[in-house]
C-alpha positions in Angstrom: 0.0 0.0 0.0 2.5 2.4 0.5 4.5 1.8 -2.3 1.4 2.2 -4.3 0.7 5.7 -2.1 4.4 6.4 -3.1 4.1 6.0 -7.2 0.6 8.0 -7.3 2.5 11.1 -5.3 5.2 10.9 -7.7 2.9 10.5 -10.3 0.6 13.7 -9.0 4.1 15.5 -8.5 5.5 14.8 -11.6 1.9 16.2 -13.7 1.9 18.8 -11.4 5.2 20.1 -12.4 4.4 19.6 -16.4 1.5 21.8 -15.6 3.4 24.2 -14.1 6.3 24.4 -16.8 3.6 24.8 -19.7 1.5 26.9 -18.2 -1.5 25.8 -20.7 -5.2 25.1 -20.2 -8.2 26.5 -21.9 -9.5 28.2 -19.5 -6.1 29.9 -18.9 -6.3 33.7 -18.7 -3.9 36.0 -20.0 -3.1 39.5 -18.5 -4.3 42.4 -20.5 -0.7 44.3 -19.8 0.8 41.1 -21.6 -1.3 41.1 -24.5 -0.6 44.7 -24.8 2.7 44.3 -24.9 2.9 41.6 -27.2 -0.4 43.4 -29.6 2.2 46.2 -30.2 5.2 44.5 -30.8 3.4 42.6 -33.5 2.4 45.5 -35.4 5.7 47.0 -35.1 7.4 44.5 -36.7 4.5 43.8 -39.2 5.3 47.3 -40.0 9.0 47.7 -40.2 9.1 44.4 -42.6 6.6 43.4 -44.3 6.8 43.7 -47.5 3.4 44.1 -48.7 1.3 45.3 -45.6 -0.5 48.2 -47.6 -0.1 46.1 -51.5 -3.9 45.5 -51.4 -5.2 47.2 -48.0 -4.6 51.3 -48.0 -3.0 52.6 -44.8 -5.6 54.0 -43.1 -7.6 50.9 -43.1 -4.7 48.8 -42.0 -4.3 51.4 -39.0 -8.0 51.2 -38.5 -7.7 47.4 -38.2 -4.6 47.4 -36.0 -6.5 50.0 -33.9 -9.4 47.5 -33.2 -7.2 44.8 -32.6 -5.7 47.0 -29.9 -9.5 47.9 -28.3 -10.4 44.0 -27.5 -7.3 44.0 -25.2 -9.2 45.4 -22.4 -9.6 42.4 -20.6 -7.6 39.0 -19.7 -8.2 36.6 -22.4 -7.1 33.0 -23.4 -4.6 32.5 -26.1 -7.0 31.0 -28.3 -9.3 34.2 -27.9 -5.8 36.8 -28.4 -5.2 34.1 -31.1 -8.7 35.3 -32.6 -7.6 38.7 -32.2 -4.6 38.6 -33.9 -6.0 36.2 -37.1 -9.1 38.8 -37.9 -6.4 42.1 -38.0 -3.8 39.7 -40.1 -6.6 39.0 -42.9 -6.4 42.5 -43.5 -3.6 42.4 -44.6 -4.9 40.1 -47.5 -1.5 38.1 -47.4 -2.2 34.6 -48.0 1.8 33.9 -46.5 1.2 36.0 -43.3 -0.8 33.7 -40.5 -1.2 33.1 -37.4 -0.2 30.1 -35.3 -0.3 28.4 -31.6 2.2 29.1 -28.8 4.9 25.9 -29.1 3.4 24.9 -25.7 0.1 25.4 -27.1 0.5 23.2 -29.5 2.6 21.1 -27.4 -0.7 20.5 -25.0 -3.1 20.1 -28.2 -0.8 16.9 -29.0 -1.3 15.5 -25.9 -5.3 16.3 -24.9 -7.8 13.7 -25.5 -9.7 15.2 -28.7 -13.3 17.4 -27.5 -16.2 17.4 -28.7 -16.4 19.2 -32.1 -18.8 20.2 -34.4 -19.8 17.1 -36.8 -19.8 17.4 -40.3 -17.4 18.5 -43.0 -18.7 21.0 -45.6 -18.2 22.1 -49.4 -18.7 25.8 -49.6 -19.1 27.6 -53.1 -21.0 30.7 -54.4 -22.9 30.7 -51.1 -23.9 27.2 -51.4 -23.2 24.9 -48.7 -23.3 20.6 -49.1 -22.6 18.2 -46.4 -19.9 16.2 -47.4 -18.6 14.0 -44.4 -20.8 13.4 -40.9 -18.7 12.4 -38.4 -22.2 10.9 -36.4 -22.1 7.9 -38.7 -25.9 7.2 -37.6 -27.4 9.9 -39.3 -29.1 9.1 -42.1 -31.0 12.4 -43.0 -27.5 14.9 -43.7 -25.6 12.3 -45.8 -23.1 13.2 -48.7 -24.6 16.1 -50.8 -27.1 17.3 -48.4 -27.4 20.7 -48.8 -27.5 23.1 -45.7 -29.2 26.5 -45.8 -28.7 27.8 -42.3 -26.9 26.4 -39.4 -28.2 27.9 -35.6 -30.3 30.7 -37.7 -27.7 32.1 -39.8 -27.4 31.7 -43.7 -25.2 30.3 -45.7 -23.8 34.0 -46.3 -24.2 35.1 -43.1 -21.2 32.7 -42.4 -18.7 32.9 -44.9 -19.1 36.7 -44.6 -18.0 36.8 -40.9 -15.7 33.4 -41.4 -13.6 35.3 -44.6 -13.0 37.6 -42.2 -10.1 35.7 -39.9 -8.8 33.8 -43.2 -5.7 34.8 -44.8 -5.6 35.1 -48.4 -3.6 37.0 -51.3 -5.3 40.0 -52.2 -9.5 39.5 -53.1 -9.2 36.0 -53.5 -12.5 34.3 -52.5 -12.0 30.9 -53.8 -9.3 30.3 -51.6 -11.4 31.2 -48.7 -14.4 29.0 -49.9 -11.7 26.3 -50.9 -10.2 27.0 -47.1 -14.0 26.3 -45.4 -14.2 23.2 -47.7 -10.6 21.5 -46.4 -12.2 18.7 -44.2 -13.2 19.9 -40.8 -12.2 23.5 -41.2 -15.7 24.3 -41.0 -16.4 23.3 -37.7 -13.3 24.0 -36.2 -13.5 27.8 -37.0 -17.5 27.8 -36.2 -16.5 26.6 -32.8 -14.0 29.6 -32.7 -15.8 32.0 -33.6 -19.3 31.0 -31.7 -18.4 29.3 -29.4 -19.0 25.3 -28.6 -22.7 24.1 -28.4 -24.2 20.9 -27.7 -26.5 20.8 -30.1 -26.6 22.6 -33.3 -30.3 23.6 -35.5 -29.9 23.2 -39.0 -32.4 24.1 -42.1 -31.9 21.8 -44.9 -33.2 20.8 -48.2 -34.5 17.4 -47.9 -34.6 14.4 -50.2 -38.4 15.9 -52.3 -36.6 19.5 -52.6 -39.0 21.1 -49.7 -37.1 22.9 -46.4 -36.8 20.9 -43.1 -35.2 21.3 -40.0 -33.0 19.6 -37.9 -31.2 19.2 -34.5 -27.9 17.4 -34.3 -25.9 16.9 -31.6 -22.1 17.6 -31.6 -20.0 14.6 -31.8 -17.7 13.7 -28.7 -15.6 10.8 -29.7 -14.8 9.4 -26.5 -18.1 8.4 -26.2 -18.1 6.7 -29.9 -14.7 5.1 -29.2 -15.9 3.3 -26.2 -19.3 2.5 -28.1 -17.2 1.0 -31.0 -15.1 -0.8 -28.3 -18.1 -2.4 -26.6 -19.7 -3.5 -29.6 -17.2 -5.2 -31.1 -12.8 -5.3 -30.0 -10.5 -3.6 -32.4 -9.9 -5.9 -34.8 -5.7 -6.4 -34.5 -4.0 -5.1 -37.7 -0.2 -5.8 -38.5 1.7 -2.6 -38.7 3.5 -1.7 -42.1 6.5 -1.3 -41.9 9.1 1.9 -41.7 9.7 1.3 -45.6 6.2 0.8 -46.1 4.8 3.8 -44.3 7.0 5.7 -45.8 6.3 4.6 -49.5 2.4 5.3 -48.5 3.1 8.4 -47.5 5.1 9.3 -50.3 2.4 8.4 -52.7 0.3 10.5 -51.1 2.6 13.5 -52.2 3.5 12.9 -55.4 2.1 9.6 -57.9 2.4 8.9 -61.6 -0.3 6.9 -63.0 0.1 5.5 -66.5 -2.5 4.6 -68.8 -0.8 3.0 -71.9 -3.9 1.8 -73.9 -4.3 6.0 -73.9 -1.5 7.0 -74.1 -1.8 9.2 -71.3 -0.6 9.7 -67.6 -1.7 11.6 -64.6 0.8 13.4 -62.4 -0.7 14.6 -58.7 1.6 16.6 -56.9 0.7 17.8 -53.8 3.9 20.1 -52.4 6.9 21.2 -54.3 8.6 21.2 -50.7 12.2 19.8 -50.0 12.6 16.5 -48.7 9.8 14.4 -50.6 12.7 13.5 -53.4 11.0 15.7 -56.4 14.1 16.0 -58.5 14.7 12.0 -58.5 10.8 11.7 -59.2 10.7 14.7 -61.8 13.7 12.6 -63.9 12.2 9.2 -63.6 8.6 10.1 -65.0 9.7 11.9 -67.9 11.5 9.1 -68.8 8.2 7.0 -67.9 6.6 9.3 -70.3 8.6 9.4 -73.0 9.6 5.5 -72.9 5.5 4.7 -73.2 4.9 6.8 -75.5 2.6 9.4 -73.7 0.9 12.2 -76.0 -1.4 13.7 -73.1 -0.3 14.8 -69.4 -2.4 15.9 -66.2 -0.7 17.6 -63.7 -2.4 17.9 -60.5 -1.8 20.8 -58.5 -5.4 21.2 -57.0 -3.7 20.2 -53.3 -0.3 21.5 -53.8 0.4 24.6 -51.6 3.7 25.3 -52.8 7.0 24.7 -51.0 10.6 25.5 -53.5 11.1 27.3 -55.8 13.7 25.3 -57.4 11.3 22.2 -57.6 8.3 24.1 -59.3 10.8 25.4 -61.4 12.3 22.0 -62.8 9.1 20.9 -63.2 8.5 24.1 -65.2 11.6 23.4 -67.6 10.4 20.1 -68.9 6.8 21.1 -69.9 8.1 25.1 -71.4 8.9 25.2 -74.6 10.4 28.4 -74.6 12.5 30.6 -71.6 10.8 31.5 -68.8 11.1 34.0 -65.7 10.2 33.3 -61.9 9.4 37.4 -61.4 10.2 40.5 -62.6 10.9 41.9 -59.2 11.5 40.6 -55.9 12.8 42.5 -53.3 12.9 43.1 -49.3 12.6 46.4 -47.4 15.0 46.2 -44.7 17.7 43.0 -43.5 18.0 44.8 -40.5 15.7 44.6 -37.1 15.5 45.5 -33.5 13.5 42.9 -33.2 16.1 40.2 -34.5 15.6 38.1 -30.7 11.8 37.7 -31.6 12.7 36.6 -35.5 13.4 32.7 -36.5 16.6 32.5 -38.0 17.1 36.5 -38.4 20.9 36.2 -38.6 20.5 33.6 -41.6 18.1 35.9 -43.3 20.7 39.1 -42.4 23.3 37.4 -44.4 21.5 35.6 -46.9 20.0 39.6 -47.9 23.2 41.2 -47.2 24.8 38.6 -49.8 22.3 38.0 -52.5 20.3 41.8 -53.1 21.5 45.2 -53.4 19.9 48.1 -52.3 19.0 50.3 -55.3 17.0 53.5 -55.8 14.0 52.8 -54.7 15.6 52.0 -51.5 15.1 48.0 -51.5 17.1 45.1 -51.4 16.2 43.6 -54.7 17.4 39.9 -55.6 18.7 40.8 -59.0 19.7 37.2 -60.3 15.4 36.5 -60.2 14.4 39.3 -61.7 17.1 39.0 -64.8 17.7 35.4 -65.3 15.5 33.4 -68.2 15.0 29.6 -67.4 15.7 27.5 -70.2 13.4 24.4 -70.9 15.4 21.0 -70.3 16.3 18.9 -73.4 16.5 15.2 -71.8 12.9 13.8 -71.8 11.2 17.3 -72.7 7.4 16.2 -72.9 6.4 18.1 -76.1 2.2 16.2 -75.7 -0.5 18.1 -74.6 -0.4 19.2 -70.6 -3.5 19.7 -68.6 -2.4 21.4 -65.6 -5.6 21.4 -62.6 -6.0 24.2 -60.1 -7.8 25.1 -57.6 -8.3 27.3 -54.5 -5.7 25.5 -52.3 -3.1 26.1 -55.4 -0.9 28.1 -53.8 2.6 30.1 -54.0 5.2 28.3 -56.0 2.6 25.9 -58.1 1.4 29.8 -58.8 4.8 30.7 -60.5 4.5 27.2 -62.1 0.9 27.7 -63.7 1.6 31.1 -64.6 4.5 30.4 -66.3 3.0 27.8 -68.5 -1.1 29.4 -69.2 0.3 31.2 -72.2 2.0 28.0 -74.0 -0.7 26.4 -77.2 0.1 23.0 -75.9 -0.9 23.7 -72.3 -4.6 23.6 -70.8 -5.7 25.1 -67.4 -8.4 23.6 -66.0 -10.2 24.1 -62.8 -10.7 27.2 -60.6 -8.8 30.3 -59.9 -5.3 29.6 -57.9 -5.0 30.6 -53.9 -1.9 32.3 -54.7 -2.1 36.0 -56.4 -1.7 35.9 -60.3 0.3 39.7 -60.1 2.7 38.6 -56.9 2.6 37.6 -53.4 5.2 38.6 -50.3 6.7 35.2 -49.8 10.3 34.2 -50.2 11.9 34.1 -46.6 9.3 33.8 -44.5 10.3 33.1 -40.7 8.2 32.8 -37.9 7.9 35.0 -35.3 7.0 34.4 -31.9 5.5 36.6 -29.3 7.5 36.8 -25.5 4.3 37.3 -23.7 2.4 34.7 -25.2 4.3 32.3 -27.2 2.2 33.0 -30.4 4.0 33.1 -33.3 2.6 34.2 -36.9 4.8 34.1 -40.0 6.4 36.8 -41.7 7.2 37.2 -45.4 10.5 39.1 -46.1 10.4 39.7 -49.6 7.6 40.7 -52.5 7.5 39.3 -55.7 5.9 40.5 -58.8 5.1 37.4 -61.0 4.2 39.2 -64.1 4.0 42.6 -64.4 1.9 42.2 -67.4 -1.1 40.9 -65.4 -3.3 43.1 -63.8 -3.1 43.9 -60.3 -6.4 43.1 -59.4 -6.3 40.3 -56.1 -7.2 37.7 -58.2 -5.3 34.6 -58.9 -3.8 32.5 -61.9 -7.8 32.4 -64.0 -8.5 28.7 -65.4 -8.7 28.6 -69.7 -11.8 26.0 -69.0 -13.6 26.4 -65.5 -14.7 23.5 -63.8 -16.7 23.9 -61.0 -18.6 21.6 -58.3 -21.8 21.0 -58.9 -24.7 19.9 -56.6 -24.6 16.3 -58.6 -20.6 16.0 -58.8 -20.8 16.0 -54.9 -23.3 13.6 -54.5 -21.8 11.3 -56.4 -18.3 11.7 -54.8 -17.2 12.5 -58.3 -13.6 14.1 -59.2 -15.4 16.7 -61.2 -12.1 18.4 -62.4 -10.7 15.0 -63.4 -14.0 14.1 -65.7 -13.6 17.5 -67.4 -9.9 16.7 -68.3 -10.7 13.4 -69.1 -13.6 14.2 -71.7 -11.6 17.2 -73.6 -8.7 13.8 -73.6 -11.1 11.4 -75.3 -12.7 14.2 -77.5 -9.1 15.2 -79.0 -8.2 11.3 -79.3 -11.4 10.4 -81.6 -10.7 13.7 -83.5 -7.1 12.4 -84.2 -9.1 9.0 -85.5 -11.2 10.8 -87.6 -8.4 13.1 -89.3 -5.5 11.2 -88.8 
C-alpha cells in the first residue's frame, strides 16, 4: 500500500510540475498588460518588414484594423481568444503567406489532450452554397453526402462565410481560396466553434430528399463516447503494422504519384507540395523518362492540393513542360535586412546574411534579388514532354505551383483547368518567411521578407492565376463523390483522341 501511495504522489508531483512548466489550459487567462505588450510588438514588426502590408489594404484601413485589434485587449483573455484577435487584423492584410499560429506549448498541450467534442460534419462551400460532405455521427441518415444546408443555428449560408472570410488569410480578393479553405475537411467546424463558441446541439435548415425545407437538430460529436461504443460492440480488430519502408512509401504516394495509362496514351501526375525533402528532383527525372519510354501524348498535372514549397522544384518541373525561356518574377525585393527585433525573428541572422549577400539596395531604397528578376529559365532537353499538358487548379493552389501555372497558361500546348489559384496571379510577399514568436504569449505568426511580382503584365487586381476552361462543383458532382475536375480533363482527352481517328 505504500509503495502504491508512493508512485501515485510521484505521479501527482510529476503532472503537477508539467503543468506548471507549460503553463497551458483553456480556461487559462492572460493578463491584459501582456497582451498589450505583445499586440504592439506585432504591429511593429508587421510594420517595419513586411513587404506588402499596404499592397492590397490602404493605410488607413490597416491602421484602422490594428486599432481594433488594440480595443479588445481590455480584458484578460485566453490564447485561443488573443489568437482570434490577432488572425481577424492579419486577414487584412490580404497576405495569404502571413498567419497566425499556436504558442509551441500550445500546440505542445493540443498533441497530448484527448480530442473534444467538435462540431460534426465536413462542408463544401461555393457561391454561397453549402453541401454536407462528411458526418462524423455515422448514424445519421437524413445529412448524408450532398445534403445541402441553408442555415446552421439561424444564420445563412452568407451570413457565415461573410463573418468566417473575415479571420482567413488570403492574397489580395481572392474568395475561392477562402471558400476552398472552409471546404478543407473539418475547417468548417473547427472555426464555427472559434468564432461561436461550442454548443451541444446545433439547428440546422436543410433541403430534404423531395426538394422542400426541413429542419434539424444534431448533436455535436464527442468521440470518446463513440470510441468506447465501438469498443463495446465489437474489439479492435488487430492489424499488422506496415512497416518503416512501407509507411513511408504510403506516404510518399500520397505526395507525389504517376499513374500510366498506356492503352491512352496518357498519364496523370498529382503533386501535392513542391517542398524539400519528398525526393522531387529524383521523381521529376524518372517520370519523364516514364513518359517518353510509353509513349505518352497527353499529361495531367495535378496541382489542385499542392500549396507550394521551393522554388527550385516548381521550377524544374517548369523546364520540362516550357517550350520556350521563362522567368520566376520580374521583381523581388525586401525592405530592410536589419531589425530591433532580431531576438523575436526565427533565423534573423541567416536571413541578415542571406539579404546582405544576394540583393543590393538600389534607388528605390530595397534590397532587390537581381539574379530572379534578370535570369531566363531555359526548358530541359533530356525527356522534354512536347504532348498536350492539362495542368488542374484550384483554391488550395498556392505560392510556388502559382509561378509554375503562370509560367506555362500562355503556351498552345498547355490547358488550365479548374478554378482560380489561392496564390495572387500579379505577386505575393513570400520568399523568406520566418516565424515570429510573441514573449508574452508564445504565439508566433509568419512573416514574409520579400515581394515578388510574377508578371507585371497581369493586372493587379487580387485575383489569382484564371482557369482557360472552368470546372466547378456541382450539386450532382458531390453527391456522387465524383472528381469533377478530373471528368472534365478526361472528356476534352477522349474528345481530342477520336478527332485524331477521324483526321488522322
Amino acid at each position: 500500500m505504500r509503495g502504491l501511495l508512493l508512485v501515485l504522489w510521484v505521479a501527482i508531483f510529476l503532472t503537477a510540475c508539467r503543468t506548471g512548466r507549460s503553463g497551458v489550459s483553456p480556461t487559462r487567462k492572460i493578463a491584459p498588460a501582456v497582451l498589450q505588450r505583445d499586440y504592439e510588438l506585432y504591429r511593429s514588426i508587421l510594420e517595419k518588414h513586411h513587404p506588402g502590408l499596404y499592397w492590397y489594404t490602404s493605410k488607413d484601413s490597416m491602421d484602422a484594423g490594428f486599432a481594433w485589434g488594440q480595443s479588445q485587449l481590455n480584458d484578460s483573455l485566453t490564447e485561443p481568444e488573443f489568437r482570434k484577435v490577432l488572425n481577424y487584423v492579419t486577414a487584412r492584410i490580404n497576405c495569404g503567406h502571413t498567419t497566425v499560429r499556436s504558442s509551441k506549448a500550445w500546440s505542445k498541450y493540443s498533441d497530448t489532450v484527448r480530442l473534444g467534442k467538435m462540431f460534426p460534419l465536413s462542408m463544401k462551400l461555393w457561391n454561397d452554397t453549402m453541401l454536407v460532405t462528411a458526418n462524423l455521427n455515422r448514424n445519421d441518415r437524413i445529412l448524408r453526402r450532398g445534403t445541402m444546408i441553408t442555415k446552421v443555428n439561424g444564420k445563412t449560408v452568407k451570413e457565415l462565410t461573410d463573418t468566417m472570410f473575415r479571420y482567413i488569410s488570403t492574397d489580395g480578393y481572392n474568395l475561392t481560396h477562402k471558400y476552398q479553405t472552409l471546404s478543407n475537411r473539418g475547417y468548417f467546424g473547427s472555426l464555427y466553434t472559434t468564432l461561436y463558441g461550442p454548443r451541444e446541439k446545433y439547428e440546422l435548415e436543410y433541403i430534404d430528399s423531395t426538394g422542400k425545407p426541413a429542419l434539424i437538430t444534431i448533436p455535436v460529436y464527442n468521440p470518446a463516447a463513440d470510441t468506447v461504443g465501438r469498443m463495446a460492440v465489437r474489439p479492435p480488430a488487430k492489424v499488422p503494422r506496415p512497416s518503416k519502408k512501407e509507411r513511408k512509401r504510403q506516404q510518399i504516394s500520397t505526395i507525389r504519384l504517376l499513374r500510366i495509362d498506356t492503352a491512352n496514351h496518357s498519364a496523370m501526375m498529382s503533386l501535392s507540395t513542391f517542398g524539400r525533402g519528398y525526393g522531387l528532383r529524383k521523381f521529376f527525372r524518372q517520370s519523364f523518362r516514364a513518359l517518353k519510354e510509353n509513349n505518352i501524348t497527353h499529361l495531367i498535372v495535378d496541382v489542385r492540393g499542392n500549396g507550394g514549397g521551393s522554388v527550385s522544384n516548381s521550377t524544374l518541373l517548369t523546364k520540362y513542360l516550357a517550350d520556350q525561356r521563362f522567368k520566376v518574377g520580374d521583381s523581388l525585393y525586401a525592405i530592410t535586412k536589419r531589425s530591433p527585433y532580431y531576438r523575436y525573428i526565427q533565423n534573423h541572422f541567416w536571413n541578415k546574411v542571406f539579404i546582405g549577400f544576394f540583393t543590393r539596395k538600389r534607388k528605390d531604397e530595397k534590397y532587390h534579388f537581381g539574379y530572379f528578376e534578370r535570369h531566363y529559365f531555359r526548358p530541359r532537353k533530356n525527356n522534354h514532354f512536347t504532348g498536350k499538358s492539362y495542368i488542374v487548379t484550384g483554391g488550395n493552389s498556392f505560392s510556388a505551383t502559382t509561378l509554375f501555372t503562370s509560367a506555362l497558361i500562355r503556351q498552345e500546348n498547355v490547358i488550365v483547368i479548374g478554378e482560380e489559384t489561392g496564390g495572387g496571379a500579379y505577386g505575393n510577399s513570400a520568399w523568406l518567411i520566418p516565424d515570429v514568436t510573441l514573449p508574452g504569449t508564445g504565439v508566433r505568426f509568419r512573416l514574409p521578407l520579400f515581394r515578388l511580382v510574377i508578371d507585371s503584365r497581369t493586372p493587379k487586381d487580387g485575383r489569382g492565376v484564371q482557369p482557360e476552361i472552368t470546372s466547378f462543383p456541382s450539386i450532382d458532382a458531390i453527391r456522387r463523390n465524383a472528381d469533377f475536375k478530373i471528368e472534365t480533363v478526361m472528356e476534352l482527352i477522349r474528345k481530342e483522341q477520336a478527332l485524331k481517328k477521324e483526321n488522322p
